[in-house]
Residue frames relative to the residue before (quaternion, step in Angstrom):
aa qw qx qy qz dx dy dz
X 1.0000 0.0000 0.0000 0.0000 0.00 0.00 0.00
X 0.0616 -0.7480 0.6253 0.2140 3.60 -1.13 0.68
X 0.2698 -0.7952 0.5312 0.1128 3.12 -1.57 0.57
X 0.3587 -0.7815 0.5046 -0.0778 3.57 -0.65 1.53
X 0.3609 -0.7445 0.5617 -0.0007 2.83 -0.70 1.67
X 0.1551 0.8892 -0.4253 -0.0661 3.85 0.27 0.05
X 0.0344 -0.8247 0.5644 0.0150 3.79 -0.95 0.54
X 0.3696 0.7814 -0.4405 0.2423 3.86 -0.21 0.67
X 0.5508 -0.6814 0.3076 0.3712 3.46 -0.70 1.28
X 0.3733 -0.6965 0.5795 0.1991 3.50 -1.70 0.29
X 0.3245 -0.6998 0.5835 0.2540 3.43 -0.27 0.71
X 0.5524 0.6041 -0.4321 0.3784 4.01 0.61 -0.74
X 0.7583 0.3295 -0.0896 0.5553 3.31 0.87 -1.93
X 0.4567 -0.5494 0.6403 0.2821 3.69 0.34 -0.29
X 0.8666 0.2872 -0.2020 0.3547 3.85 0.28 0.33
X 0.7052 -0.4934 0.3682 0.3516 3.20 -0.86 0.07
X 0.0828 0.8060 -0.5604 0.1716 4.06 -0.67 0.90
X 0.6716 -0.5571 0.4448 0.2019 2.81 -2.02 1.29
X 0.2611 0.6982 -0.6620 -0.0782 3.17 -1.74 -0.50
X 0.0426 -0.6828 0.7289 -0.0258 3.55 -1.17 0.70
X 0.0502 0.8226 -0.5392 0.1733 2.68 -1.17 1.95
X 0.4634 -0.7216 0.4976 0.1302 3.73 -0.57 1.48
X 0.1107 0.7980 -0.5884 0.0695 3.29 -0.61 0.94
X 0.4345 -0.6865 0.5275 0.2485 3.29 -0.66 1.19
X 0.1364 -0.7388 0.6494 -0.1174 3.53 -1.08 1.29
X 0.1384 -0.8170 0.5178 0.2130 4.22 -0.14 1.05
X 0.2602 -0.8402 0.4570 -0.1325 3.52 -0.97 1.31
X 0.3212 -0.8135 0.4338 0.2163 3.61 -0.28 0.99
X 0.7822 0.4556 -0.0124 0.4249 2.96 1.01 -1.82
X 0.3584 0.7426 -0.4913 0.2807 3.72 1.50 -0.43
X 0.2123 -0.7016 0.6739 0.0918 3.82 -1.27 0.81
X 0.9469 0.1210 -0.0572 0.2923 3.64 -0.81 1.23
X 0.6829 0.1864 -0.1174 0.6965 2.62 1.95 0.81
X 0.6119 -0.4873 0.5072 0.3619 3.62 -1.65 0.95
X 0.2727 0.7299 -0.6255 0.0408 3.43 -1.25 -0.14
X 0.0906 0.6713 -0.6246 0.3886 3.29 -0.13 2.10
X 0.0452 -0.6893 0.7124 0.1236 3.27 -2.05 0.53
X 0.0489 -0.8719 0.4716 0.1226 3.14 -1.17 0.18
X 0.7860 0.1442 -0.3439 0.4932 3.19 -1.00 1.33
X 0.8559 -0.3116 0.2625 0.3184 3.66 -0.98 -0.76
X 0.7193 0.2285 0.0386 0.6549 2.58 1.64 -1.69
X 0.4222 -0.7393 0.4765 0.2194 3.36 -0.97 0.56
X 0.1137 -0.6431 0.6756 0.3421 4.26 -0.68 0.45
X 0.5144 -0.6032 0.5889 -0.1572 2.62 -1.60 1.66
X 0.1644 0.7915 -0.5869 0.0455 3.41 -0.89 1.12
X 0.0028 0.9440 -0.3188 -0.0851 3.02 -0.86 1.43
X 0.2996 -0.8569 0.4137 -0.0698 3.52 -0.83 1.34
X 0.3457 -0.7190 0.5969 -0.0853 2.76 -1.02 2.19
X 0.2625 -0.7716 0.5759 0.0643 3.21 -1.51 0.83
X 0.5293 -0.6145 0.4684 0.3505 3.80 -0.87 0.40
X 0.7463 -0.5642 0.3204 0.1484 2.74 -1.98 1.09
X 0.5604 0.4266 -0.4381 0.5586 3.62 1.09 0.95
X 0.6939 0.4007 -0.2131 0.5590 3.92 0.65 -0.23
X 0.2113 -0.6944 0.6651 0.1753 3.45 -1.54 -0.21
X 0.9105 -0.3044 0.1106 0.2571 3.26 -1.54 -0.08
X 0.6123 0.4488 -0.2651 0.5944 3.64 2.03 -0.37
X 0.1453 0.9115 -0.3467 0.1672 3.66 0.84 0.33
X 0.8148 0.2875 -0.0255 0.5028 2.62 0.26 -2.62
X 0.7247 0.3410 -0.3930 0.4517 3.82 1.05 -0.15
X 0.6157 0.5618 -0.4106 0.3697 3.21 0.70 0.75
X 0.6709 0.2437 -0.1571 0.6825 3.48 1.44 -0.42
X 0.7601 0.1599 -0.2751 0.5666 3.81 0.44 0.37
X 0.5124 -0.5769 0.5849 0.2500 3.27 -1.69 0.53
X 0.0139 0.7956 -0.5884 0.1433 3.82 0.58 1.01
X 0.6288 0.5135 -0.4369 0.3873 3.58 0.63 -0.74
X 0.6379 0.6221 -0.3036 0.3376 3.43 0.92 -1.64
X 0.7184 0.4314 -0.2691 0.4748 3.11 0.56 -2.22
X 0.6271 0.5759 -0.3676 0.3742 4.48 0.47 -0.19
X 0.4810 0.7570 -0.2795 0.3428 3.17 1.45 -1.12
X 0.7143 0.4772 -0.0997 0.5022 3.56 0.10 -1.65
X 0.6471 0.4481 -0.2403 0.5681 4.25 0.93 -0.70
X 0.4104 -0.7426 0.4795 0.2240 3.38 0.35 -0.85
X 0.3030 0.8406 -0.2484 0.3739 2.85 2.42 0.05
X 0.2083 -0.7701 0.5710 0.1936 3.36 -0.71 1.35
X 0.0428 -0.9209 0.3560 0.1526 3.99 -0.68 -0.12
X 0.3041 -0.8187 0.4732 0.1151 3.98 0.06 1.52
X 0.0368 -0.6839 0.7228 -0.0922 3.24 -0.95 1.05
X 0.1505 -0.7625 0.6249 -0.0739 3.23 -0.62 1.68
X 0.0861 -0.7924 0.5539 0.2408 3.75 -0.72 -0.09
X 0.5301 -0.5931 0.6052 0.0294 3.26 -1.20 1.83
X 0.4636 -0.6105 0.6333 0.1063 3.69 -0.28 -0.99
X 0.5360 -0.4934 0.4921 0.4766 3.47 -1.31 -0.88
X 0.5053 0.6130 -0.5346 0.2883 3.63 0.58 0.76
X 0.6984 -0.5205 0.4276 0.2416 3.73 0.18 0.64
X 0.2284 -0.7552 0.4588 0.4087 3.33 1.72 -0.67
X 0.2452 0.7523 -0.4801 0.3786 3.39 1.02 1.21
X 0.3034 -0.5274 0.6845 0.4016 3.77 -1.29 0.04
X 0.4734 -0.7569 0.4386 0.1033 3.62 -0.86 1.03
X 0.2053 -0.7090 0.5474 0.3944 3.37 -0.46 0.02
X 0.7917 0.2435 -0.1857 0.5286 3.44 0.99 -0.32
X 0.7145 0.4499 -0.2330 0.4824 3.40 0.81 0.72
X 0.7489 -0.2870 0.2731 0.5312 3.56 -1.22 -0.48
X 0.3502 -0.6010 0.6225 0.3586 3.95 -1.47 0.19
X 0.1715 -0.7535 0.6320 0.0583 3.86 0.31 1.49
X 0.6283 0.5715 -0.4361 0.2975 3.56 0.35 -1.19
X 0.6725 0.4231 -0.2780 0.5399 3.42 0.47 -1.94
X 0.6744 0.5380 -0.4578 0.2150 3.73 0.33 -0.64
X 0.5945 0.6311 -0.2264 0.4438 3.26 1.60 -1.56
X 0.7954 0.3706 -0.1258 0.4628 3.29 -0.12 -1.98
X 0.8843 0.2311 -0.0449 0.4031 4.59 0.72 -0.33
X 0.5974 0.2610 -0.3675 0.6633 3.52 1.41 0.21
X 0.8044 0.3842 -0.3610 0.2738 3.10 0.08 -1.09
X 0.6581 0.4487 -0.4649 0.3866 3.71 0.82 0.12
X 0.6926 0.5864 -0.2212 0.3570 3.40 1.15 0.16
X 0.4421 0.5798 -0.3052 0.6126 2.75 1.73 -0.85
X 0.8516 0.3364 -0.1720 0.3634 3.89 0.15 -1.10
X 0.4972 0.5900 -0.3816 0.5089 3.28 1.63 0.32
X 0.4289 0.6540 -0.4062 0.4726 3.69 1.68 -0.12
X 0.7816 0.4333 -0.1088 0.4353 2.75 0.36 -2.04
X 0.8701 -0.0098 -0.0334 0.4917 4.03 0.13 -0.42
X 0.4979 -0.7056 0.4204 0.2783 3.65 -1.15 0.76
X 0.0334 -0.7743 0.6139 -0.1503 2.94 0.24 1.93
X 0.4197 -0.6658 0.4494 0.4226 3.83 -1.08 0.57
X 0.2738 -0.6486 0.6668 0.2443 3.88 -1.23 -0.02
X 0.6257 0.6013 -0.4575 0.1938 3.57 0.94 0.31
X 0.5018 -0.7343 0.2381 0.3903 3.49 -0.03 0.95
X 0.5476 0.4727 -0.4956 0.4808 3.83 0.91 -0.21
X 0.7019 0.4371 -0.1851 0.5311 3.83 0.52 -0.46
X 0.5098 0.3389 -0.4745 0.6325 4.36 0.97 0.68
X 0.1293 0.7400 -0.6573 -0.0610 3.25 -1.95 0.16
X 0.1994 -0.7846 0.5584 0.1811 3.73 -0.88 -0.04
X 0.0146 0.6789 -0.7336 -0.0261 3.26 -0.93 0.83
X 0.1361 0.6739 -0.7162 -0.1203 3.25 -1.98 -0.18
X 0.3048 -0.6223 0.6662 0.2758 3.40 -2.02 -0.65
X 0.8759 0.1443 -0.0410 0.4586 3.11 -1.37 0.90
X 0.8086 0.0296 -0.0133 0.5874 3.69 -0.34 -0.34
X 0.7744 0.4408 -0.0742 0.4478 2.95 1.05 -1.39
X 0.5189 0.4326 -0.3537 0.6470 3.37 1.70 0.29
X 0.5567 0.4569 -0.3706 0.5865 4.08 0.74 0.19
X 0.7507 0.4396 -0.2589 0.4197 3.40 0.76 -1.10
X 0.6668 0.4869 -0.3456 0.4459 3.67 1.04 -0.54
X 0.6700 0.4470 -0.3918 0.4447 3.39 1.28 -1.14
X 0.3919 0.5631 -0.5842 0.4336 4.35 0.88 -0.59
X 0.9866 0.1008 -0.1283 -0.0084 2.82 -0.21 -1.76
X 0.4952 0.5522 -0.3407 0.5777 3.36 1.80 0.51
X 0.6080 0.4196 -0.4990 0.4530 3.33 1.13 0.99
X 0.5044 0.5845 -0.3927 0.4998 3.47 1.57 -0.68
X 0.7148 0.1285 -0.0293 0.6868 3.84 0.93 -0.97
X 0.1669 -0.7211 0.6443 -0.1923 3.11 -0.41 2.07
X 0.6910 0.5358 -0.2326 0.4259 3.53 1.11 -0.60
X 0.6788 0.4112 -0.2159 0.5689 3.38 1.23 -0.29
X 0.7703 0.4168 -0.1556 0.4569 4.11 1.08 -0.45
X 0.1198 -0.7955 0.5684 0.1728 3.78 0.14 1.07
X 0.8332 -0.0324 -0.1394 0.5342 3.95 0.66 0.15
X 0.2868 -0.5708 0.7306 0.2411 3.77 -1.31 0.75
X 0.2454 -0.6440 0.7151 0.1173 3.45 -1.96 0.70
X 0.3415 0.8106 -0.4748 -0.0295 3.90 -0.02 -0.18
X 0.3746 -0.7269 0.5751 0.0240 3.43 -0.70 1.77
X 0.8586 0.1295 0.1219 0.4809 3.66 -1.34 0.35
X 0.9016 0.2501 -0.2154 0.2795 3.31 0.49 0.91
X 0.5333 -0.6814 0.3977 0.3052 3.31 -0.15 0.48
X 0.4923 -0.6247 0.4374 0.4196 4.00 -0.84 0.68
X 0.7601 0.0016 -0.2979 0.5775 3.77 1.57 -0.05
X 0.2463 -0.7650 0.5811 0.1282 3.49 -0.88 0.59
X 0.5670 0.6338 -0.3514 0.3917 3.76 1.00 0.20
X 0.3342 0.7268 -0.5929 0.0923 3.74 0.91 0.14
X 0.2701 -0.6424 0.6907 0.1932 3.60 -1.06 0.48
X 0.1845 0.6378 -0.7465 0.0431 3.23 -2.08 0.61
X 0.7625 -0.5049 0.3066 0.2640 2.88 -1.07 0.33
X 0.7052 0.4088 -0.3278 0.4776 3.44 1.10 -0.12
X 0.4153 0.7235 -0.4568 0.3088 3.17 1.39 -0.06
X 0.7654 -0.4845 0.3509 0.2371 4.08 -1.26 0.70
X 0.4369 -0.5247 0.5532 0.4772 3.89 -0.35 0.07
X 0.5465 0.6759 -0.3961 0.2959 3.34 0.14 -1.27
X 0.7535 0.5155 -0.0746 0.4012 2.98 0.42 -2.05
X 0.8065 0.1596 -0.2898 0.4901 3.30 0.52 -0.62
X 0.6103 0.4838 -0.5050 0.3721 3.05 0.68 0.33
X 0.3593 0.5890 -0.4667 0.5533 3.85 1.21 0.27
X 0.7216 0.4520 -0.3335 0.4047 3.68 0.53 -1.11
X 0.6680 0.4155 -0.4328 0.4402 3.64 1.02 -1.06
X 0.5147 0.5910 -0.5358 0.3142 3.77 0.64 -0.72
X 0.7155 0.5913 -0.2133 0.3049 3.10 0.66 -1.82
X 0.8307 0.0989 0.0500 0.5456 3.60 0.38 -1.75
X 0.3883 -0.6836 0.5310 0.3161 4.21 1.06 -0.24
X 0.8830 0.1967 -0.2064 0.3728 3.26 1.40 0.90
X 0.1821 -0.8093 0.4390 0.3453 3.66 -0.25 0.12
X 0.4952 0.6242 -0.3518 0.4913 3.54 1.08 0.25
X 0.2427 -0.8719 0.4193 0.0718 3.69 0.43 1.80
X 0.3358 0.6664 -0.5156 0.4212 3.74 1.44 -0.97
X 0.8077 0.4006 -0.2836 0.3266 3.78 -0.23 -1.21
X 0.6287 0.4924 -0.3044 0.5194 3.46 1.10 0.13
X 0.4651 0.6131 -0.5501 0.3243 3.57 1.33 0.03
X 0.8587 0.2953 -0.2656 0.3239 3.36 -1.35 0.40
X 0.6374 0.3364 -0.4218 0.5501 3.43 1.10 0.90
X 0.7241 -0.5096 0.2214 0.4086 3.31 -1.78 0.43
X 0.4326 0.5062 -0.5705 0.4807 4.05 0.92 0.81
X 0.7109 0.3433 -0.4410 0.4270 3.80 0.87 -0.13
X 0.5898 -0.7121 0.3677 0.0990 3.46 -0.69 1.87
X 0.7291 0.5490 0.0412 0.4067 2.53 0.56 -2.14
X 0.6923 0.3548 -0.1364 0.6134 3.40 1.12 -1.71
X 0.4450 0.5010 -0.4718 0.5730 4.03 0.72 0.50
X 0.9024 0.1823 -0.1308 0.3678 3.57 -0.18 -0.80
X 0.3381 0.4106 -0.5808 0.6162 3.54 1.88 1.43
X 0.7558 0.4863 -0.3975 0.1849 2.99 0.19 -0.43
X 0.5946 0.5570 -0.3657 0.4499 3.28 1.42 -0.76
X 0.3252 0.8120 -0.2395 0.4214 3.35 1.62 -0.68
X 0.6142 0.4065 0.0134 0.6763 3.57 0.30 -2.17
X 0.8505 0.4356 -0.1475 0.2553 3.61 -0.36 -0.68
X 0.2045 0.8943 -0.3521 -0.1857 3.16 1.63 -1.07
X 0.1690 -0.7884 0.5701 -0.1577 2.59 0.07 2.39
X 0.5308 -0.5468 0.3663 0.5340 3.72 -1.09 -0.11
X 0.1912 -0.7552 0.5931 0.2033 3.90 -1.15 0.54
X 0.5859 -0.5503 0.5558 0.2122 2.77 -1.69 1.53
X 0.3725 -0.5628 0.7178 0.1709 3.63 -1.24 0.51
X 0.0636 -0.8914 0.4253 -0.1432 3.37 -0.65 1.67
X 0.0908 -0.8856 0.4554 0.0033 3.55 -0.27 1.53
X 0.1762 -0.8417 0.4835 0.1633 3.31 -0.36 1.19
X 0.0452 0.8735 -0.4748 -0.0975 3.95 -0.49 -0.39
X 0.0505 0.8004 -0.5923 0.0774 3.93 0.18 0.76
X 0.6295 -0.4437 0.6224 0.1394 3.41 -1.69 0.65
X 0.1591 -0.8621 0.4546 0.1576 3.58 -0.35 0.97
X 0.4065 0.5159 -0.3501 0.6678 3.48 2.21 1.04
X 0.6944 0.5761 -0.3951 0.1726 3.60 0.57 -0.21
X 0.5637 -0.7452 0.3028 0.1877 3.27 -0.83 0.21
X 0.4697 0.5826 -0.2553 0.6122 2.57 2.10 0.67
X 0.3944 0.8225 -0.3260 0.2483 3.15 1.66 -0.20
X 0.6874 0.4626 -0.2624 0.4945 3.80 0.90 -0.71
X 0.5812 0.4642 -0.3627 0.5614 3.64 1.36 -0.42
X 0.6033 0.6000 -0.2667 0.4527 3.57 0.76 -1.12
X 0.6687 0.6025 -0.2090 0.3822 3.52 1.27 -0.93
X 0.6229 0.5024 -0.0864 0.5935 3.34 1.20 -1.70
X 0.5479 0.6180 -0.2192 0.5195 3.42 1.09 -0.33
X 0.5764 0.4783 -0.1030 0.6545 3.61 1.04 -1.63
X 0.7952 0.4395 -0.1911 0.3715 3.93 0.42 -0.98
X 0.5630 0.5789 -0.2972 0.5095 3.49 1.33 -1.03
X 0.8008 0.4597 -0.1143 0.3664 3.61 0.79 -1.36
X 0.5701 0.5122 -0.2516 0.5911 3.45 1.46 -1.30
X 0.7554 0.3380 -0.3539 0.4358 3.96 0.84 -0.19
X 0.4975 0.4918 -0.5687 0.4327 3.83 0.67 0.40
X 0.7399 -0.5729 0.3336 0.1147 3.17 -1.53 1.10
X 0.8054 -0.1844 -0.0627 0.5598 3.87 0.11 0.98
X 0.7281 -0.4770 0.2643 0.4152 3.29 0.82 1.32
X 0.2112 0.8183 -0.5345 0.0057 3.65 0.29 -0.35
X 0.7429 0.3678 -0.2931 0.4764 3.88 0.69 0.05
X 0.3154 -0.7829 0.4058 0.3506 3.42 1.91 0.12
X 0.0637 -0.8929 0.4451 -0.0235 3.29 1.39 1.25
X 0.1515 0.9012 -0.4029 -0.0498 3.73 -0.39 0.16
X 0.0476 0.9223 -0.3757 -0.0778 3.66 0.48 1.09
X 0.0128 0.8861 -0.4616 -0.0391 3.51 -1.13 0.22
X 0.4052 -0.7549 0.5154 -0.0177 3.28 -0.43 1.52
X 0.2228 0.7559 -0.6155 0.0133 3.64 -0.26 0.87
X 0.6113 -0.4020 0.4728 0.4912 3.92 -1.03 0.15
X 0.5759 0.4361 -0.5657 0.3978 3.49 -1.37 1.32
X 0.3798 -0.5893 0.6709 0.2418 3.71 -1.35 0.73
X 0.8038 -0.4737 0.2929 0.2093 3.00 -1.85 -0.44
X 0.3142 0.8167 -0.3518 0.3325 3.67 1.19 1.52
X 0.5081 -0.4959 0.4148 0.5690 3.65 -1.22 0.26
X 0.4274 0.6598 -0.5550 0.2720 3.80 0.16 0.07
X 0.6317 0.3367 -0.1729 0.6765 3.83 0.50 -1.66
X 0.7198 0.4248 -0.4453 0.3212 3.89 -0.16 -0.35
X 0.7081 0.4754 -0.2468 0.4601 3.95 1.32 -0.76
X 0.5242 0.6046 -0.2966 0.5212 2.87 1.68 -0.51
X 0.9244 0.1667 -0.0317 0.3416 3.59 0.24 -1.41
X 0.2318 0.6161 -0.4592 0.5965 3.20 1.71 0.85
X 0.6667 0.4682 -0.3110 0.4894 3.72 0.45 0.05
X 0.5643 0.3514 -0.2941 0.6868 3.63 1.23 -0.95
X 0.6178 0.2956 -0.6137 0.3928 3.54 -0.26 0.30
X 0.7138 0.4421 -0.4402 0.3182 3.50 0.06 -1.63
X 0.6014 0.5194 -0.4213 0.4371 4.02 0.98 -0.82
X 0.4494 0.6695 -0.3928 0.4421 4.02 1.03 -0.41
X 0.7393 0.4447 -0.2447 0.4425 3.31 0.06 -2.08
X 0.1695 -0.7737 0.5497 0.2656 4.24 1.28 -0.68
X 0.2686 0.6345 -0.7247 -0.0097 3.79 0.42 0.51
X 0.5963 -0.4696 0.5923 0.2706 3.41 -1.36 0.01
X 0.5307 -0.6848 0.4818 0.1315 3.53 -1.20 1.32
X 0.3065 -0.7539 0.4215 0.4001 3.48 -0.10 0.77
X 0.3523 -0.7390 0.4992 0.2838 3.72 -1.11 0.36
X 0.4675 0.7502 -0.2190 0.4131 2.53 -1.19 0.33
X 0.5488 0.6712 -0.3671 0.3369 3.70 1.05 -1.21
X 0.2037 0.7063 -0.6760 -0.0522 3.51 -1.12 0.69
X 0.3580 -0.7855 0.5047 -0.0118 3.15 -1.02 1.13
């Protein structure tokens, strides 16, 4: 596998931005590890981190490179910030950046695939909200969502909630009053009637939550919204194992997705 440092402006945001990007690279001589591609294009998995970290994270607390290795699975880490991967009202347009430059822009630059059975999105935490938003809003472009440690929303307000907090929300949305977000790609829920109503293509959808986390009651309603639509239609699948909200359950269960998505091991592997 090679690994790409990457820097290059965003028209969306108006600025300069990271990426780090795994590319599968086939290898005779590699010690202690698969190292295969296959075909021309690479399937492509892309992977969002939560709202304390940034875009060098997941290869720094998890063996992602390894668990990609054996698939042939390239894998974009982009870094969002503290925007929710949202277009902000008071900030950058992360969304449009995530879910429409940033898969183009990096389809220039390396022979990633653009077919949709071969793209995916995982995250954690923010980045598990942010993958389900956005690979339901663009169902047409994502043959599976992964979303770890988080609920499809993670923004309930209440009143005990922190200045801080809502004041992250006004940055974010210019409101705490969610009703006004119904019908765009921050409504979750209303994304995945619609593909419904629409018969758009559905993403095959893995959910996975820490049965200590604190995300658990969002994570739930989440588990409840889906487990009630009518013969499964998103091949919803959830799972609740003992752990809170750490790179443990994430190195761990970032693997039960990638075993989900079933690509096939390249053959072949000589090491």
């Amino acid at each position: 596998m090679a690994l790409f440092h990457v820097n290059f402006f965003s028209e969306s945001l108006g600025m300069c931005v990271a990426c780090d990007v795994i590319l599968p690279q086939r290898a005779t001589k590699q010690i202690g590890m698969a190292a295969v591609a296959s075909g021309d294009k690479h399937p492509v998995l892309w992977l969002l981190h939560g709202a304390s970290d940034n875009h060098t994270i997941w290869q720094r607390r998890t063996s992602i490179e390894r668990y990609a290795a054996p698939l042939g699975l390239a894998v974009v880490m982009p870094n969002a910030h503290l925007s929710s991967y949202a277009d902000m009202k008071h900030g950058g347009k992360y969304y449009t950046y995530i879910s429409q430059e940033l898969p183009r822009i990096m389809r220039s630059m390396f022979p990633l695939s653009d077919k949709r059975e071969e793209n995916f999105i995982a995250g954690l935490s923010m980045g598990g909200a942010g993958c389900m938003k956005i690979g339901l809003a663009n169902p047409e472009h994502y043959a599976a969502i992964g979303c770890l440690s988080a609920g499809a929303v993670n923004r309930n307000v209440t009143n005990s909630l922190d200045p801080e907090r809502v004041a992250r929300m006004m940055r974010t949305y210019g409101t705490t009053d969610l009703s006004t977000l119904k019908g765009t790609e921050e409504d979750v829920f209303g994304s995945a009637q619609r593909i419904l109503d629409e018969n758009l293509p559905r993403p095959r959808i893995f959910h996975s939550v820490g049965s200590e986390d604190f995300v658990l009651a969002s994570a739930h309603e989440t588990r409840d919204f889906f487990q009630s639509l009518p013969g499964n239609p998103f091949d919803y699948t959830y799972e609740e194992h003992p752990g809170a909200h750490t790179w443990e359950y994430w190195d761990e269960h970032i693997q039960d997705f990638l075993k989900f998505i079933a690509l096939k091991p390249v053959d072949n592997i000589r090491n």
